[in-house]
C-alpha positions in Angstrom: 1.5 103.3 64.4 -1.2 100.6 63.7 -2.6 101.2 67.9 -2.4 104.8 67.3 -5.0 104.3 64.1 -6.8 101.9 66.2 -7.0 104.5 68.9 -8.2 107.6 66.6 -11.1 105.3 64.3 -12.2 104.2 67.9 -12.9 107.7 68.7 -14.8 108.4 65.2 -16.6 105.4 65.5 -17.5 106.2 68.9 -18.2 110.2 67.8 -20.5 108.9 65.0 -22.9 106.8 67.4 -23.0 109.0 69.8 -24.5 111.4 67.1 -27.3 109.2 66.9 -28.1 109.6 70.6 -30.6 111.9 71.6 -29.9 113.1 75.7 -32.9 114.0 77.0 -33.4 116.2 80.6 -35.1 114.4 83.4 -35.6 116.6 86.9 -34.5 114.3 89.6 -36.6 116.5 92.0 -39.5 118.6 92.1 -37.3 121.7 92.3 -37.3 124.5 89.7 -33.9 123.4 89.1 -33.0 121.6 86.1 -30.7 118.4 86.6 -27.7 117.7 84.6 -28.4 115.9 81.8 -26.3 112.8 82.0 -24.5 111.6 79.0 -25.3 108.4 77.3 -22.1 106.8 76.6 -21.9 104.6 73.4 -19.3 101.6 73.4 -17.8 100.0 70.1 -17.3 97.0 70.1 -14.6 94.9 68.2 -16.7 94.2 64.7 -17.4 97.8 64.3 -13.7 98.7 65.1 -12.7 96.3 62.2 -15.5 97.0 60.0 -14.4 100.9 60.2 -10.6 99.9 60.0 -11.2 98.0 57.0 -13.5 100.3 55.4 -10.5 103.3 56.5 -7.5 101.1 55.2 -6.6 102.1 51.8 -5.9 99.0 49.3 -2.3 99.2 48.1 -1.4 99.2 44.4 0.7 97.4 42.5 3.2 99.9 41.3 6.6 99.1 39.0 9.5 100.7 40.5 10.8 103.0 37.8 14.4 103.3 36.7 16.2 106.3 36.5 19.8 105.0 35.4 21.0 102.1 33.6 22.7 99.2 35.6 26.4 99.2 34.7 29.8 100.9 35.8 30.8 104.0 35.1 34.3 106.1 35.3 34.8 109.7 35.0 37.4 112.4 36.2 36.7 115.1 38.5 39.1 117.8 38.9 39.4 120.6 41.7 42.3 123.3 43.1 44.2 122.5 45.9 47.2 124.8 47.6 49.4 122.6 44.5 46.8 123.7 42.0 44.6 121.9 39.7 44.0 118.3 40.6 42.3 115.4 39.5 40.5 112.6 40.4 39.4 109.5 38.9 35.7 107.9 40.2 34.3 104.7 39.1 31.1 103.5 40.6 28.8 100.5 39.6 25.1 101.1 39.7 22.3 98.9 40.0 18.6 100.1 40.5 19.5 103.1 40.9 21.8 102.4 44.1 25.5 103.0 43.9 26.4 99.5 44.8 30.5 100.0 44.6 32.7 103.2 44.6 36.7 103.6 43.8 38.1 106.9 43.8 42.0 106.5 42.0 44.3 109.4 43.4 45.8 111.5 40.4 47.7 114.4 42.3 51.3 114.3 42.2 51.9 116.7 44.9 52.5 114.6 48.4 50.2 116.2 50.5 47.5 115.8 47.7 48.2 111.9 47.4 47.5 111.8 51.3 44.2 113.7 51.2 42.9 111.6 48.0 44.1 108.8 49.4 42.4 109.5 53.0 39.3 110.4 50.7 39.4 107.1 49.0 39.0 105.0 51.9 36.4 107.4 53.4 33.8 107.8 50.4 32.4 103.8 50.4 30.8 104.5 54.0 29.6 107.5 52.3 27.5 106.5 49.2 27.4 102.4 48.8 24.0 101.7 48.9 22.6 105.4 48.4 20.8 106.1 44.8 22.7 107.6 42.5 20.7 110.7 42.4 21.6 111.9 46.1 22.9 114.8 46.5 25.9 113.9 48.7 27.8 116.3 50.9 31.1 115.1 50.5 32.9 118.4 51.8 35.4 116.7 54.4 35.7 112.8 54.0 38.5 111.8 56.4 39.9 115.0 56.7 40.0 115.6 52.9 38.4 118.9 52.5 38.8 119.9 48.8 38.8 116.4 47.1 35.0 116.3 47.7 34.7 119.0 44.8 36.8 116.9 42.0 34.4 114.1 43.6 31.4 116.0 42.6 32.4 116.6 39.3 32.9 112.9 38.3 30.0 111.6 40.2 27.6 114.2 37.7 29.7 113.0 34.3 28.5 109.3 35.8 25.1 110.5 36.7 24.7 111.9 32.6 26.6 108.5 31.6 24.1 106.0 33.2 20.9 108.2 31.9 18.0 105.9 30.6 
């Protein structure tokens, strides 16, 4: 990115002296006809190339990163239907500025085949959101082949978003 700047404040530094160049039309013959004016071609050299990149470069400031949710961990249920019916969930994340820095999802469904989709959801969801802030909007619809988890998922993860408020 830095040569590409280079590249483009070359060109308005070049642009810029080149406007201070007046062309003027000599014959090169005793003809009526007028020769081709030929164009002065400026050249920047190195000092005004830094002298215009430093003048261009903007100076960053200092800036405190603000804090939307409180470090700490947080638990909350989530429930959702399945074929069985009504199911539920239990999330527990820890946060620290801002970033969900663990994640443990604690199957609650009795029926077999739920068990096997939480539980395939609950090894899944860590590659997920570990290390994402808390206030992405995840798309958690199929996590290791768990399709409906994801929802009861939701719901906890938006109890823990209100918990960890500042």
């Amino acid at each position: 990115m830095k040569p590409f700047f280079i590249a483009i404040l070359a060109v308005v530094v070049i642009g810029a002296i080149a406007e201070g160049v007046h062309l003027h039309n000599s014959p090169t013959s005793s003809t009526t006809a007028s020769a081709t004016p030929t164009p002065a071609i400026p050249t920047a050299t190195p000092s005004s190339i830094a002298d215009a990149n430093a003048a261009a470069t903007p100076t960053p400031e200092a800036t405190t990163p603000s804090t939307t949710y409180k470090d700490g961990s947080y638990t909350a249920n989530g429930s959702y239907v399945s074929p069985g019916g009504q199911e539920n969930i239990t999330v527990s994340v820890t946060v620290a500025n801002d970033t969900i820095k663990s994640v443990t999802v604690t199957p609650g469904s009795k029926d077999p085949d739920g068990v096997q989709y939480e539980g395939l959801f609950a090894k899944g969801i860590s590659s997920v959101v570990v290390g994402k802030p808390l206030s992405t909007t995840f798309n958690v619809s199929e996590v290791n082949g768990s399709s409906l988890t994801g929802t009861g998922f939701t719901a906890a993860l938006n109890s823990i978003r209100s918990q960890a408020k500042s």
